[in-house]
C-alpha positions in Angstrom: 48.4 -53.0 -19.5 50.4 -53.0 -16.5 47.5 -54.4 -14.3 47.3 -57.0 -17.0 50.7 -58.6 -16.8 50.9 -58.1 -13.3 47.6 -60.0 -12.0 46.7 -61.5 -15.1 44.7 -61.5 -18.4 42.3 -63.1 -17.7 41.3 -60.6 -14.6 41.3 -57.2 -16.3 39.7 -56.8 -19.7 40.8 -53.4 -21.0 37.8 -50.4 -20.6 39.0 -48.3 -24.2 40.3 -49.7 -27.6 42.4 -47.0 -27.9 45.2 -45.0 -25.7 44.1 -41.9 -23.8 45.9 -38.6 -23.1 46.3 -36.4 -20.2 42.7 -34.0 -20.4 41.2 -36.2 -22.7 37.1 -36.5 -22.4 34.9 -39.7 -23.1 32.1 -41.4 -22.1 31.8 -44.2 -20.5 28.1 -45.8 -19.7 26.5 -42.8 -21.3 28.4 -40.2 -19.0 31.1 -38.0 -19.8 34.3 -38.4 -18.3 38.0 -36.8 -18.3 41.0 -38.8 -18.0 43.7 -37.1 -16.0 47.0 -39.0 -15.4 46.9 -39.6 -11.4 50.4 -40.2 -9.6 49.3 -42.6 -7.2 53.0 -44.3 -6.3 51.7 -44.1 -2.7 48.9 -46.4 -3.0 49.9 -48.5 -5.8 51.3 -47.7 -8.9 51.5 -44.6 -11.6 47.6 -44.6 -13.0 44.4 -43.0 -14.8 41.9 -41.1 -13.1 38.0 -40.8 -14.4 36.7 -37.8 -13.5 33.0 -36.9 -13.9 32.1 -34.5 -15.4 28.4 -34.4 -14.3 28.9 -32.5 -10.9 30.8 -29.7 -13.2 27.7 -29.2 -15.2 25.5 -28.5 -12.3 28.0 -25.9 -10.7 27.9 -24.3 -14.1 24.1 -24.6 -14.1 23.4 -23.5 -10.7 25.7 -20.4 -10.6 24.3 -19.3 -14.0 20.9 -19.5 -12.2 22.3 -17.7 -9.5 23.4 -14.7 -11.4 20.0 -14.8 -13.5 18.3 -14.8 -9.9 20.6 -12.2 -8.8 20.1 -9.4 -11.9 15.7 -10.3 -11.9 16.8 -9.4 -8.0 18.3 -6.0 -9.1 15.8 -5.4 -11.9 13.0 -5.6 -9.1 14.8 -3.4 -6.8 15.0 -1.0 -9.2 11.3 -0.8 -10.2 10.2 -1.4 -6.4 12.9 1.9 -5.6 11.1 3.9 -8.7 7.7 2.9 -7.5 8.1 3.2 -3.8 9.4 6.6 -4.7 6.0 7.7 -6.9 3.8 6.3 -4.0 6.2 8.5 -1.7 5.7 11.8 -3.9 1.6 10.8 -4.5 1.4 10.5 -0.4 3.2 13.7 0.4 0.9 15.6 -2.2 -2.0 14.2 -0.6 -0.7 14.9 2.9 0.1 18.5 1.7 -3.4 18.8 0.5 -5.1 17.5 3.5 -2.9 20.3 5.9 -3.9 22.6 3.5 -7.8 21.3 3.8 -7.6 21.2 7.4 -5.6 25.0 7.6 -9.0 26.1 5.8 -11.0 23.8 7.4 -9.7 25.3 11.1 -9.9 28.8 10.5 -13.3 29.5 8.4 -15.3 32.1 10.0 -18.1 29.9 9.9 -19.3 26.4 11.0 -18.3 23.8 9.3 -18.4 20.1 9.8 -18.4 16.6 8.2 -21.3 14.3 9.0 -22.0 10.6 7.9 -25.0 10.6 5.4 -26.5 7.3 6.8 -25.9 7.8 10.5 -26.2 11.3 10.7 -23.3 11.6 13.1 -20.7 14.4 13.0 -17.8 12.8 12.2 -15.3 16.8 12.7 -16.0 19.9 13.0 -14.1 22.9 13.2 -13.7 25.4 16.6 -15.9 27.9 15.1 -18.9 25.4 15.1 -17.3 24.2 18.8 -17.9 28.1 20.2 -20.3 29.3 18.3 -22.5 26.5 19.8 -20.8 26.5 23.3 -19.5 22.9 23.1 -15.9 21.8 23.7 -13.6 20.8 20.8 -14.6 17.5 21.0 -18.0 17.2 22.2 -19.9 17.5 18.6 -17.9 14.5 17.5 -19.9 11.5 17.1 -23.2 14.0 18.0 -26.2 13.7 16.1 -26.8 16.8 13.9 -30.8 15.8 14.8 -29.5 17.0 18.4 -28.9 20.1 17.1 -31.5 21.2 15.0 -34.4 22.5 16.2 -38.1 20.8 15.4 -39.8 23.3 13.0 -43.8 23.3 13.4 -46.2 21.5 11.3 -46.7 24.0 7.9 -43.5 25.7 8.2 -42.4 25.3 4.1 -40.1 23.4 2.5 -37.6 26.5 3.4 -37.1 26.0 7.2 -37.2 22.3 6.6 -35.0 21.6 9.6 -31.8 20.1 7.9 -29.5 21.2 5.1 -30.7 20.1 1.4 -29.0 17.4 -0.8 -27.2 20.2 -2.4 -24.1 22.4 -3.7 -25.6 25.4 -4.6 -29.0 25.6 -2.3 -29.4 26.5 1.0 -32.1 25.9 3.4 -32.9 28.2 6.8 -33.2 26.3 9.5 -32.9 26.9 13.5 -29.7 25.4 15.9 -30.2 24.5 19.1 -27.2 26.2 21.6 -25.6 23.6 24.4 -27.2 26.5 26.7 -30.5 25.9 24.9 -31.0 29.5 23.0 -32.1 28.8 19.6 -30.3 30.6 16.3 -31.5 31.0 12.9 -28.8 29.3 10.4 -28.9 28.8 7.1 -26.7 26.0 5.8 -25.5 24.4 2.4 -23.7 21.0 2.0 -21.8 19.6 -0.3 -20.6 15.6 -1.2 -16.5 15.4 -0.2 -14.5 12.0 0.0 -13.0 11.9 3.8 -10.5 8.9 4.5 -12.1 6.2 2.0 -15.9 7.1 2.1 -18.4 9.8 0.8 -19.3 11.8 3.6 -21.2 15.3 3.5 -19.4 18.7 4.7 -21.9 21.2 5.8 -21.4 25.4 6.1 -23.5 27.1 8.5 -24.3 30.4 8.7 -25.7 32.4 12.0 -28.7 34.6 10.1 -30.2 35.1 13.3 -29.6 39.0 13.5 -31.0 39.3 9.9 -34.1 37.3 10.2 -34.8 39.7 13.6 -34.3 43.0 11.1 -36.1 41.4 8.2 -39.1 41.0 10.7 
């Protein structure tokens, strides 16, 4: 009204039928609005002020999607904590269980040693294999166990076959070749064991050389 008498009628026609008050909302152009009484004596005169209300909403909308973001953050914390604690306690059982393995593996008082089915290659063996055979700790490792064994001659039986059956309870007799070339009498029995993430075959050897010489 003010604006009205002091530039005009004809230059201001009024935006609401009806008086506002301080905080009151409205739309105007299909948005919402509040009116706050403005004290612009300043710049022109004591006024109105249209404040939109839009920019409010999407602070409201994008902190409440912020604190949803931040609990599903907590939530998955908490599950990733509890599971990366049970793959923690399954991975020291199995590392307790394979220093156990390899205790017993270590100090058998026989030969014994893992070999790859297809290749035929020792894959580990323990130091009684190592001295009993007079190789170094690390020279049967990757060693052919065809190097080892000797050739048995033509008719010998299916019982000094030359290699250990594909067994867990039967054994076969068969003869080692030393590193010094002397030959022993062994009888042997494998079995089927999951090393790292394969089937491999452990094998246990037995010298029987000094009770083949007193059975003959």
């Amino acid at each position: 009204a003010d604006f009205k008498a002091q530039y005009g009628t004809d230059r201001f026609t009024p935006i609401f039928s009806q008086l506002l008050h301080d905080e009151a909302r409205i739309e105007f152009n299909a948005r919402r609005y509040v009116a706050t009484r403005q004290n612009l004596d300043e710049i022109i005169a004591p006024g109105w002020a249209l404040v939109n209300l839009e920019p409010f909403n999407l602070i409201i909308y994008y902190r409440l999607m912020g604190i949803a973001a931040a609990f599903i953050l907590v939530f998955l914390t908490m599950v990733f904590a509890g599971t990366n604690l049970s793959v923690r306690e399954g991975a020291n059982r199995i590392m307790a269980s394979e220093a156990r393995f390899r205790a017993m593996f270590a100090a058998a008082p026989e030969a014994v040693f893992v070999f790859d089915p297809e290749t035929r290659r020792i894959i580990d063996a323990n130091p009684f294999m190592a001295q009993w055979l007079g190789y170094g700790p690390e020279e049967l490792v990757g060693l052919e166990i065809d190097q080892l064994l000797e050739p048995e001659p033509q008719g010998a039986g299916e019982e000094a076959s030359g290699e250990c059956p594909d067994s867990q309870s039967s054994a076969a007799a068969s003869r080692y070749r030393k590193k010094d070339g002397s030959l022993v009498d062994v009888e042997c029995t494998e079995a089927d064991i999951l090393h790292g993430d394969h089937i491999r075959k452990i094998a246990f050897v037995r010298d029987i050389t000094e009770r083949r010489q007193a059975e003959n």
